[in-house]
N, C-alpha and C positions, 0 to 999 in steps of 0.2 A: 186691488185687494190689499190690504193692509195687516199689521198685527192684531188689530182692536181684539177683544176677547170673546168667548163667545157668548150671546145673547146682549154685547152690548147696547144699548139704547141710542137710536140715532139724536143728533144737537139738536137744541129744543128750536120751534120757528121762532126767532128773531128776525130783525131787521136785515142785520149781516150776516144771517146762513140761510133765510129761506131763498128760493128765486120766486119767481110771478106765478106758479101754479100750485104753491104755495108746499113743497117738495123742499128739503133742507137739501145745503147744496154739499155741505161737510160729511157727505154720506159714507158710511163705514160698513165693512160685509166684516162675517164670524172667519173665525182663521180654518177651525175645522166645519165640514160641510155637517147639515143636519140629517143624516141616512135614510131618516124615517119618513120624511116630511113626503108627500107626494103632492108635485107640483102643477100648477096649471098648464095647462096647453095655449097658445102664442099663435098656432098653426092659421087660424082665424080671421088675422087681425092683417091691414093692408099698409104698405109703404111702413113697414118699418125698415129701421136703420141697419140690424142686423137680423143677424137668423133666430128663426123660433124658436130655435133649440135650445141655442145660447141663452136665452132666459130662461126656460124651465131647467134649465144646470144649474143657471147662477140662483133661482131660487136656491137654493138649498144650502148658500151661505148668505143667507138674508139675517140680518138679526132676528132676536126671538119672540120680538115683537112685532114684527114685519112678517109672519110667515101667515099668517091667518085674516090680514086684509083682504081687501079688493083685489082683482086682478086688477084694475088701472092704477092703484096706488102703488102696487109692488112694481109694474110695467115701470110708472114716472122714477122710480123709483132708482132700480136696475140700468134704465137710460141715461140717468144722469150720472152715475158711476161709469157707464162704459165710456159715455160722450169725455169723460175724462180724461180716459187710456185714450183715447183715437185723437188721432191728429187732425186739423182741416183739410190736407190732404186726401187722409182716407175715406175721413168723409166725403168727400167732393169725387172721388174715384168710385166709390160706393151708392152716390147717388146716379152717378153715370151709367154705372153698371145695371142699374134698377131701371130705368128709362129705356136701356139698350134690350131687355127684355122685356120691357111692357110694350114695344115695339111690335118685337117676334111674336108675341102669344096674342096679340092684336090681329092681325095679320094670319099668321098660318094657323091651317084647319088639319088637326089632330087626323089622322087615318083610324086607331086604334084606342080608343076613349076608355076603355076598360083598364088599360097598359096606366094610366094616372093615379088611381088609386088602387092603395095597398092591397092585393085579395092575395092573402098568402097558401091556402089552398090551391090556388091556380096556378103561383107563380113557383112555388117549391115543392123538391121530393117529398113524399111522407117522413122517408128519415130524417130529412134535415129539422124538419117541422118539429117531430116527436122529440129529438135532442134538446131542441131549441125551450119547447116548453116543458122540458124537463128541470134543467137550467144548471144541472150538478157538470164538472168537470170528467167526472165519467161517463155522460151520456153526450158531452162534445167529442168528447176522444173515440166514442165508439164507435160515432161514424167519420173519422180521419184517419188519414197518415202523417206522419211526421218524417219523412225521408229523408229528413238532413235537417240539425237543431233550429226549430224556430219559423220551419216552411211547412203549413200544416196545409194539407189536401182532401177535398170530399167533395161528394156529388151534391149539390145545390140544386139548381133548376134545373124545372120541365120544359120538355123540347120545343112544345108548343110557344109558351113563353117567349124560348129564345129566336123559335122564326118569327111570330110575332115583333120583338122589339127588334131584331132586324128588320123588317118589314117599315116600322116607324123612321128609324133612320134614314133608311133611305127616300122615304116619301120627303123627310124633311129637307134632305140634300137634292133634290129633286126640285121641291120650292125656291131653296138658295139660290138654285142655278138659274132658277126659270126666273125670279124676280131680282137676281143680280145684289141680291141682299150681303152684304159685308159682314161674314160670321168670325169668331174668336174659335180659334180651336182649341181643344182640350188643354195644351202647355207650350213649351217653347220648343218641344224636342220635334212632337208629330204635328205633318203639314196634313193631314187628313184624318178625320172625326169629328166628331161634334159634343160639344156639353149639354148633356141630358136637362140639366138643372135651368139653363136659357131657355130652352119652349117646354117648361110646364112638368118636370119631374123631380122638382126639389122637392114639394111635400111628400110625394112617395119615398126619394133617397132618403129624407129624414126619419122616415119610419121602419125604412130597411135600416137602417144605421142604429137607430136606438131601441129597435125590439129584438134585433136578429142580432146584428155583428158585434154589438158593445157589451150587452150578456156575455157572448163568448170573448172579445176581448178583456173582461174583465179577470176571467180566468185564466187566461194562455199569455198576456201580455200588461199586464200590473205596473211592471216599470216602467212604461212607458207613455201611461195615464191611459189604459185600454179602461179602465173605469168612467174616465170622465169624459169620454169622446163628444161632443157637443156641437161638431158642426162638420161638414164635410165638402169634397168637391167631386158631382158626379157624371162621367164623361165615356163617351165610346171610342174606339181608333179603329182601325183597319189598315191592313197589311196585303199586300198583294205586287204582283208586278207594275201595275197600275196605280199603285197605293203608296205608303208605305212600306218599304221590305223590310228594314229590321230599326231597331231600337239599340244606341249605345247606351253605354255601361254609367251606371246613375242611380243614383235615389232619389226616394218620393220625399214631396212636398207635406208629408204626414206621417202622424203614428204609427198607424195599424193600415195598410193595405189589402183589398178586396180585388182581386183579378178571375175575372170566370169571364170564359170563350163560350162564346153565343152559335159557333160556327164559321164560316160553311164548310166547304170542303178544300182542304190545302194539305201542304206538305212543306215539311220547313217549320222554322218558326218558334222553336226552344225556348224557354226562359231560361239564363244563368243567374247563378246567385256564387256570391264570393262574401257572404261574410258581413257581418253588421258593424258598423262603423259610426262614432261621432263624427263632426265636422274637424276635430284635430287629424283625425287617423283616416278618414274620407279616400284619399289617394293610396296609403299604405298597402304594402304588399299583403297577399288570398294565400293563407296555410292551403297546405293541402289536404284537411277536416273540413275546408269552409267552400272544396266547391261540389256543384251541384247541378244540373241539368233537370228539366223537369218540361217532357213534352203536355202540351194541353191537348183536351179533351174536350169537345162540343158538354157543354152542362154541369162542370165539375167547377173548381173554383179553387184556388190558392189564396193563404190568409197569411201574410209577416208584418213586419215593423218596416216600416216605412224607411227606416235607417239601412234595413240591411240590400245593399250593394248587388243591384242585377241588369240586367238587357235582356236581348232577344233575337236571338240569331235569324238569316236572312227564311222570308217566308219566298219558298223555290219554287211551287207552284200553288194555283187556286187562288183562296181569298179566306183572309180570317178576321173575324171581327170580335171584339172582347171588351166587356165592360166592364170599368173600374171604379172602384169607391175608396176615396183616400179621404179619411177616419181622424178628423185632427182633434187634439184635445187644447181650448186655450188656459187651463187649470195648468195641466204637465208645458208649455211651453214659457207663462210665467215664472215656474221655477227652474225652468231647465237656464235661465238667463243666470241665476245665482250658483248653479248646479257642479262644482267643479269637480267630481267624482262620477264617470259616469260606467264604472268599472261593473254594475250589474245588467247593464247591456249592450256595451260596444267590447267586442272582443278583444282589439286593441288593448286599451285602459284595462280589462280584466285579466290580460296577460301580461302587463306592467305590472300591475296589482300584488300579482301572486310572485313576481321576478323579484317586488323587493321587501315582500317578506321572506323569502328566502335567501336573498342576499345579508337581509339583517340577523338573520342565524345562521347564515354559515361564515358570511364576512370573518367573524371577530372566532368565532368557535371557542369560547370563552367557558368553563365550565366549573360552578361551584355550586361546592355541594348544598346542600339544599340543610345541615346542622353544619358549623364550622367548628362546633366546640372540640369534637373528637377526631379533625382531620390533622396531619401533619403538612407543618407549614410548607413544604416543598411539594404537597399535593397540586389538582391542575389551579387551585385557586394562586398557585406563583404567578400567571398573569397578570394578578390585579396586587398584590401582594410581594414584591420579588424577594428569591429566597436566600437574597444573601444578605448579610447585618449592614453594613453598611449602603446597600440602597431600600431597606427596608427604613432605615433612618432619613434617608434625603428624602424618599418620598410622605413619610408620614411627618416631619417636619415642616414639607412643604403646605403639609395637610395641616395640621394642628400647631404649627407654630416652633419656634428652637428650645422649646422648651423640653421635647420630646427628647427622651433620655432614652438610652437601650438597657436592659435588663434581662433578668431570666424568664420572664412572663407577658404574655401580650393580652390583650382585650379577647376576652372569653376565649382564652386557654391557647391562642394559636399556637403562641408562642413569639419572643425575639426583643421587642419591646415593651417598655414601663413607662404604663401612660400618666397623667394626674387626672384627676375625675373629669376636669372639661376635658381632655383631650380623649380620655375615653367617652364621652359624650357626642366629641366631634365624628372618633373615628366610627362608632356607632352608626351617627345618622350615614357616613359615607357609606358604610357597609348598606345600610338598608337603601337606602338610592341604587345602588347598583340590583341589589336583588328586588325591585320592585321593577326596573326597567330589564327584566331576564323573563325569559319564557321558560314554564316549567316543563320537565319531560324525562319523565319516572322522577327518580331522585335527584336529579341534574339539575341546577339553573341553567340554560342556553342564553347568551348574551345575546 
């Protein structure tokens, strides 16, 4: 993505910008996205390059003449811009990846065929539902809690559901075992689980991601592109004696994170949370505001930033299984590359933030009054001004030149020195520099 403007018009085909499918290759997206525009669905379409999702987002910074084509024209389109950003590398990782699951869903036979697509009836509370297509920030909160800033909790899914897609899981690890199939597990931390998104429930996650959780991240989580979450990665774990027992201390590979416990029955097994953190402050020491314990619940679900700082203490007996959705946005990680203020949601940087504005007023505690005409020169303005004749001299000399002479009158009435009209001109601008760099507070300037 680039600055171009928006509705710019992409280069016209020539020689040396079209390619052979006759697609200009000098292709430009609008800086701001189109709101209103409602995009095609991708979900359809087979071997592509990336996710479906990813192009019905990036529609929406299509130029203004590109938003009402073809879908295959706006497809070549959008392609030839990402093939830009993506390395051969990724490509070649990306196409691996594609083959390693046309594999799997080749091969194993689904237990639960209903569990594939979307039936949100089935799959969620009525509360969650009714919130959800309500879509206001008051009817998210109504069915959450917020027990510690930024960690919201609420009852999501029906129980059925959840022994259901346990039930899936395990049929699939079942297969694994029985055909010695070589599976990726969910990340680098857990040696057991599986990626939902590998045998056959990426178009489902897509649509849990973009109908349910990015509605509501858009509201609870803004700073952190909960607007434009566009792609995601979605995976089960399991914890047990036999399993995985707990999870160190880390953060997600994403924006907005989705954690709901499917079951079974265990004891153990806490989530800690210590605090949201960029990668500068990642390691940094957990106020004691930022920690938080938070057992699960078979059906309930926790939703934070991906940034903020947690694990999961040992799971002591039984077994627990929980599905996760990490919520990425590639709009917020583009800028987050140029992003050097990241003070509206790493605690960190926002506690820097407010340390040296308040260093910058109390540092200097410099105070003038806010009319100087009628104060006496030895008021608190003798910091900037000192009140004695002879450094009132060196210093406004140094300011305005030797020409400065002392007298009975100073530049609007201080008093001490006689300027000539540049040098009252000079000491002028001085004054106003300094009270344009003060913060004001009642009558006071604050330096």
């Amino acid at each position: 993505m680039d600055g171009s403007q928006d509705g710019s018009k992409p280069p016209p085909q020539t020689p040396s910008t079209a390619n052979g499918n006759g697609v200009a290759s000098m292709m430009r997206l609008r800086l701001k996205p189109e709101k209103e525009h409602k995009s095609d669905s991708y979900q359809d379409l087979q071997q592509l390059e990336f996710s479906p999702l990813l192009f019905s987002s990036l529609e929406h910074y299509l130029p203004a003449n590109m938003l009402n084509v073809p879908r295959e024209l706006k497809l070549r389109y959008m392609r030839e811009i990402l093939l830009r950003y993506s390395t051969e590398g990724e490509r070649t990782r990306i196409q691996r990846h594609r083959e390693y699951r046309e594999r799997i869903t080749s091969n194993y036979q689904s237990l639960h065929e209903q569990l594939y697509t979307m039936q949100a009836e089935q799959f969620f509370v009525p509360s969650f539902l009714n919130a959800v297509n309500e879509g206001t920030e008051d009817s998210f909160r109504s069915i959450m809690a917020e027990p510690s800033p930024g960690v919201f909790t609420f009852e999501m899914l029906q129980p059925q559901f959840c022994e259901l897609l346990v039930s899936e899981v395990e049929n699939f690890e079942r297969w694994v075992h029985e055909t010695r199939f070589r599976i990726m597990r969910p990340n680098t931390m857990n040696k057991y689980g599986a990626v939902l998104d590998d045998f056959g429930f990426e178009t489902m996650l897509d649509k849990l991601m973009e109908e349910f959780i990015r509605p509501i991240s858009r509201v609870l989580f803004p700073e952190v592109g909960g607007a434009t979450l566009d792609s995601h990665h979605g995976f089960v774990v399991e914890y047990g004696i036999d399993r995985d027992v707990e999870l160190g201390f880390h953060v997600d590979d994403a924006e907005v994170t989705l954690n709901v416990c499917l079951g079974k029955q265990f004891t153990g097994g806490e989530l800690y949370f210590r605090g949201v953190r960029c990668d500068k402050h990642v390691n940094s020491e957990t106020l004691s505001e930022e920690v938080f314990d938070y057992p699960h619940v078979p059906g309930y679900a926790v939703l934070h930033r991906g940034r903020h700082r947690h694990g999961a203490r040992a799971t002591i007996s039984g077994r627990r299984v929980n599905l996760l959705l990490w919520c990425r946005s590639s709009v917020f990680r583009e800028l987050r590359k140029y992003q050097k203020d990241c003070s509206n949601w790493c605690g960190d940087c926002h506690r820097e933030k407010k340390e040296r504005q308040r260093q910058s007023v109390a540092a200097t505690k410099l105070c003038v009054p806010t009319t100087m005409t009628n104060r006496p020169y030895n008021d608190p303005v003798k910091h900037i001004f000192p009140s004695s004749i002879e450094n009132q001299t060196r210093q406004l000399q140094a300011l305005c030149g030797p020409n400065a002479t002392r007298g009975s009158q100073a530049f609007g009435g201080v008093g001490g020195v006689l300027l000539g009209a540049k040098d009252v001109e000079k000491e002028k601008s001085y004054v106003d520099k300094v009270i344009q760099q003060s913060v004001i507070v009642n009558e006071w300037l604050y330096i």
